[in-house]
PAZAPA-4460 file (N, C-alpha, C; in steps of 0.05 Angstrom, whole numbers, plus 32768, in hexadecimal, padded with zeros to 4 digits):
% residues 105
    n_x    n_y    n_z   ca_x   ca_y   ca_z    c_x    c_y    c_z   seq   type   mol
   83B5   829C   80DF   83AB   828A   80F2   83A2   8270   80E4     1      X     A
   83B1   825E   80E9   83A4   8240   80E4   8384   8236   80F0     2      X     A
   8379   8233   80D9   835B   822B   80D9   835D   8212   80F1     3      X     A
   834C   8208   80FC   8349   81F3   810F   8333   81E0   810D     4      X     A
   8329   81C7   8111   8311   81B7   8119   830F   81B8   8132     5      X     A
   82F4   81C2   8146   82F7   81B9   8151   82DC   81A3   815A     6      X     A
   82DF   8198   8177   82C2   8181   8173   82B6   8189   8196     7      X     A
   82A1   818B   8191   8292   818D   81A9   8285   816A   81BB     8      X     A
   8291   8171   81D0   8293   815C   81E2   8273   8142   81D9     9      X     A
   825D   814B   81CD   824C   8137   81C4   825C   8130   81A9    10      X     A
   8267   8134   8191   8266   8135   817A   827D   8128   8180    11      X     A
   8297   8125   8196   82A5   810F   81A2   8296   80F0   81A7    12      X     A
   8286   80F5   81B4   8271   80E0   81C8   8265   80D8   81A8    13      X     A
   825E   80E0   8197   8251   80D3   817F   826D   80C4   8174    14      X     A
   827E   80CB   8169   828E   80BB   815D   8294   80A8   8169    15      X     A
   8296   809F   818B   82A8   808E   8198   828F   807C   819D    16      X     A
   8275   8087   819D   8260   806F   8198   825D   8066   8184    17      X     A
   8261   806E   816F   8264   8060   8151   8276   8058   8144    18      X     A
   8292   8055   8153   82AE   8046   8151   82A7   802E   8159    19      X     A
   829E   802C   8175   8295   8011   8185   827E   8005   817D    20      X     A
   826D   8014   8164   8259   8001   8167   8268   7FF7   8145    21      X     A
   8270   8002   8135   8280   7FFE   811C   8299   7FE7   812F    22      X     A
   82A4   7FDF   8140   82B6   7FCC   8142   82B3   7FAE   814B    23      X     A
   828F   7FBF   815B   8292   7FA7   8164   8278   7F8F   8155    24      X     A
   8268   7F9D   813C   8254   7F96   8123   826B   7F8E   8105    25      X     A
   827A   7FA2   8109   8295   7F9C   80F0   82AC   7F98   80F0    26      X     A
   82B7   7FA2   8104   82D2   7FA0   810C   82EA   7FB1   810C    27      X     A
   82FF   7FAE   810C   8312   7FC7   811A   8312   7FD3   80F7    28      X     A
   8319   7FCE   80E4   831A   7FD6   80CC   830D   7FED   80CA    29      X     A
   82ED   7FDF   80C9   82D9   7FF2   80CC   82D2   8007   80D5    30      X     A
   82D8   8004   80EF   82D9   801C   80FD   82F3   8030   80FE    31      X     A
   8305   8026   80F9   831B   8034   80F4   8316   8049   80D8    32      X     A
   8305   803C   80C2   8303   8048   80AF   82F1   805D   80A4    33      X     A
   82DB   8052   80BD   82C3   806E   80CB   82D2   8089   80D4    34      X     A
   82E5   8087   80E9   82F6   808B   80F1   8306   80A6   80E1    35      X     A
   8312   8096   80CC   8320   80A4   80B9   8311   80B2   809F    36      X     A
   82FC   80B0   80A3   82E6   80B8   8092   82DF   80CE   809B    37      X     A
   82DE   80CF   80AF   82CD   80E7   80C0   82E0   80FD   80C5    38      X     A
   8303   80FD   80C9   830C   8110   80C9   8314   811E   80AF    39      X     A
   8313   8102   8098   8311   810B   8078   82F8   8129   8074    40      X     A
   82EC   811E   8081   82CE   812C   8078   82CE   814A   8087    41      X     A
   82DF   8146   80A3   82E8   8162   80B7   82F9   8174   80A8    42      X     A
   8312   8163   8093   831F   8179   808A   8317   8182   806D    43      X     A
   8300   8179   8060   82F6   817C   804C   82E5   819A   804D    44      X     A
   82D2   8193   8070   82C7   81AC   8075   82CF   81BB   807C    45      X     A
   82EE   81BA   8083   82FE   81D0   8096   8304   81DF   8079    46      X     A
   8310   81D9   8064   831F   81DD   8052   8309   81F0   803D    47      X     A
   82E8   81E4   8040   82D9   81F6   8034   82BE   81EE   8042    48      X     A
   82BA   8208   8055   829E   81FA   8068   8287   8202   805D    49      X     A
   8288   820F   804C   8273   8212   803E   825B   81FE   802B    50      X     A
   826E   81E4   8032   8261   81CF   8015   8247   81C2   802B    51      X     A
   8248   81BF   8043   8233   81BD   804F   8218   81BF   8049    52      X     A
   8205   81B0   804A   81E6   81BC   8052   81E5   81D1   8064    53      X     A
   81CC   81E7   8063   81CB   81FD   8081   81B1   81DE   808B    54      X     A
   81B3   81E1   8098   8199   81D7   80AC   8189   81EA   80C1    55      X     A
   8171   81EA   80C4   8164   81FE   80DA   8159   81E6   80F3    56      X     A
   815E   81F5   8102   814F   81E5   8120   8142   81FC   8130    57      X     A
   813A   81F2   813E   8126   8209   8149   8139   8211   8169    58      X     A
   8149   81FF   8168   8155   820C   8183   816C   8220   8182    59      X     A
   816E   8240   8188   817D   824A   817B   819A   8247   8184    60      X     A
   81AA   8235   8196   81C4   822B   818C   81CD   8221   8178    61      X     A
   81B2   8216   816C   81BD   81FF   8159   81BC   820E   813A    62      X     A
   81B5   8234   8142   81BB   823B   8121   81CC   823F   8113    63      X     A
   81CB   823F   80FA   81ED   8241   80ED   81F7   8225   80E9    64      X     A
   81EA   8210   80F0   81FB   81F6   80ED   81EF   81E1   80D1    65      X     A
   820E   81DD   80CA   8203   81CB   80AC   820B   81AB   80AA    66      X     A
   8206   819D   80A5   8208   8180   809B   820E   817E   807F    67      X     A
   8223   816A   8088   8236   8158   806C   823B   813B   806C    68      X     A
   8231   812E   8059   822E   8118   8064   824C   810C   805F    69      X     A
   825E   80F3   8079   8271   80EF   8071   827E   80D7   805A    70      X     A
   8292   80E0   804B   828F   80CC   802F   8292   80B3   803D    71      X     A
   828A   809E   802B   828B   8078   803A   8279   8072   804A    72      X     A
   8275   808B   8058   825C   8083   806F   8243   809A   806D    73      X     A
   8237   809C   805C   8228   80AC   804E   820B   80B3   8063    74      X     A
   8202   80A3   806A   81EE   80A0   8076   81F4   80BB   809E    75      X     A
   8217   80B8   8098   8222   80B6   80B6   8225   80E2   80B4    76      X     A
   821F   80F6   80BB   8217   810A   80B4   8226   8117   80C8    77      X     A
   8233   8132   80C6   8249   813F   80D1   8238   8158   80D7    78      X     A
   8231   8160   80EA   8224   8174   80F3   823B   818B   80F9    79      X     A
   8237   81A8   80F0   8252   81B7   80F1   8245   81D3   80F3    80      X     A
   8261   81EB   80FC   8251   81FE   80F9   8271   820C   80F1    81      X     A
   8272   8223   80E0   8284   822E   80D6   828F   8242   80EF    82      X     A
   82A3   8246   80F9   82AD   8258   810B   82BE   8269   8103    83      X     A
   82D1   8282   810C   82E5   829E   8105   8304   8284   80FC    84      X     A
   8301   826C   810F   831F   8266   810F   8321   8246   8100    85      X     A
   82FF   823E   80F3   82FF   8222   80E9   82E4   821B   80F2    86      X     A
   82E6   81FE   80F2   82CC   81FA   80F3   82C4   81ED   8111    87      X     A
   82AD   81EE   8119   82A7   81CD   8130   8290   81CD   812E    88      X     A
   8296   81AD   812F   8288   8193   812B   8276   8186   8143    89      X     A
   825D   8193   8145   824A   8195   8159   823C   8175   815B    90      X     A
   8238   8166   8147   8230   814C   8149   8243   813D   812F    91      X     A
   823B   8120   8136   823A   8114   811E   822C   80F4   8122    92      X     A
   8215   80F7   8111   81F6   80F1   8113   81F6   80D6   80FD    93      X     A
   81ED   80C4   8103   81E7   80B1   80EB   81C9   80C3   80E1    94      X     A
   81C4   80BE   80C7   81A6   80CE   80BF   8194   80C6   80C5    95      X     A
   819A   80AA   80C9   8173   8096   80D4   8170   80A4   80E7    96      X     A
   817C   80B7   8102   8173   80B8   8118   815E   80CF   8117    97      X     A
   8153   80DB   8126   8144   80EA   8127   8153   8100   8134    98      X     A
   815A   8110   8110   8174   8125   811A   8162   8144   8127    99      X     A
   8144   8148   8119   8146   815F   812F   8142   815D   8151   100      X     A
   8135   8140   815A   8137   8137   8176   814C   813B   8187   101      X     A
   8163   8128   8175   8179   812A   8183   8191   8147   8182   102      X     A
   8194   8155   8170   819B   816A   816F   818A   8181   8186   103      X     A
   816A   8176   818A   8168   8190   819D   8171   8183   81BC   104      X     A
   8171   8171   81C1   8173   8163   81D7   818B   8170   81EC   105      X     A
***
């Protein structure tokens, strides 16, 4: 069985707010290269999901899930949880935010 990524409908909604705010502060380049960074960083974790941080939150959906930050955009943090068939990618968080807020939200 071929391993898979998959992305949960917020951890969509995070990238496509941070394409548009990367295109329209930097430009198509930019965001294009956020972009291409972030699925670098998906098949990095797919390939070995283990290299992650574990993180704890107190809400218990959110156990089991680790953060990696993605390369070029370091600050920009890939929230993930290892699954039977690959991985998915529950957020992806810049770090300034207030990640246990918005993770329990």
């Amino acid at each position: 069985m071929r391993r898979q990524i998959s992305r949960r409908p917020q951890a969509e909604a995070d990238l496509t707010d941070q394409f548009v705010y990367y295109l329209t502060t930097g430009g198509a380049e930019l965001a294009e290269r956020f972009l291409t960074a972030v699925e670098a960083a998906a098949e990095r974790l797919l390939e070995t999901p283990g290299i992650g941080v574990k993180r704890s939150f107190r809400h218990p959906s959110l156990q089991g899930l680790r953060m990696h930050p993605v390369r070029g955009f370091e600050r920009h943090l890939v929230f993930y949880r290892e699954r039977d068939d690959g991985i998915e990618i529950v957020r992806v968080l810049h770090g300034a935010r207030d990640i246990p807020n918005v993770m329990e939200e």
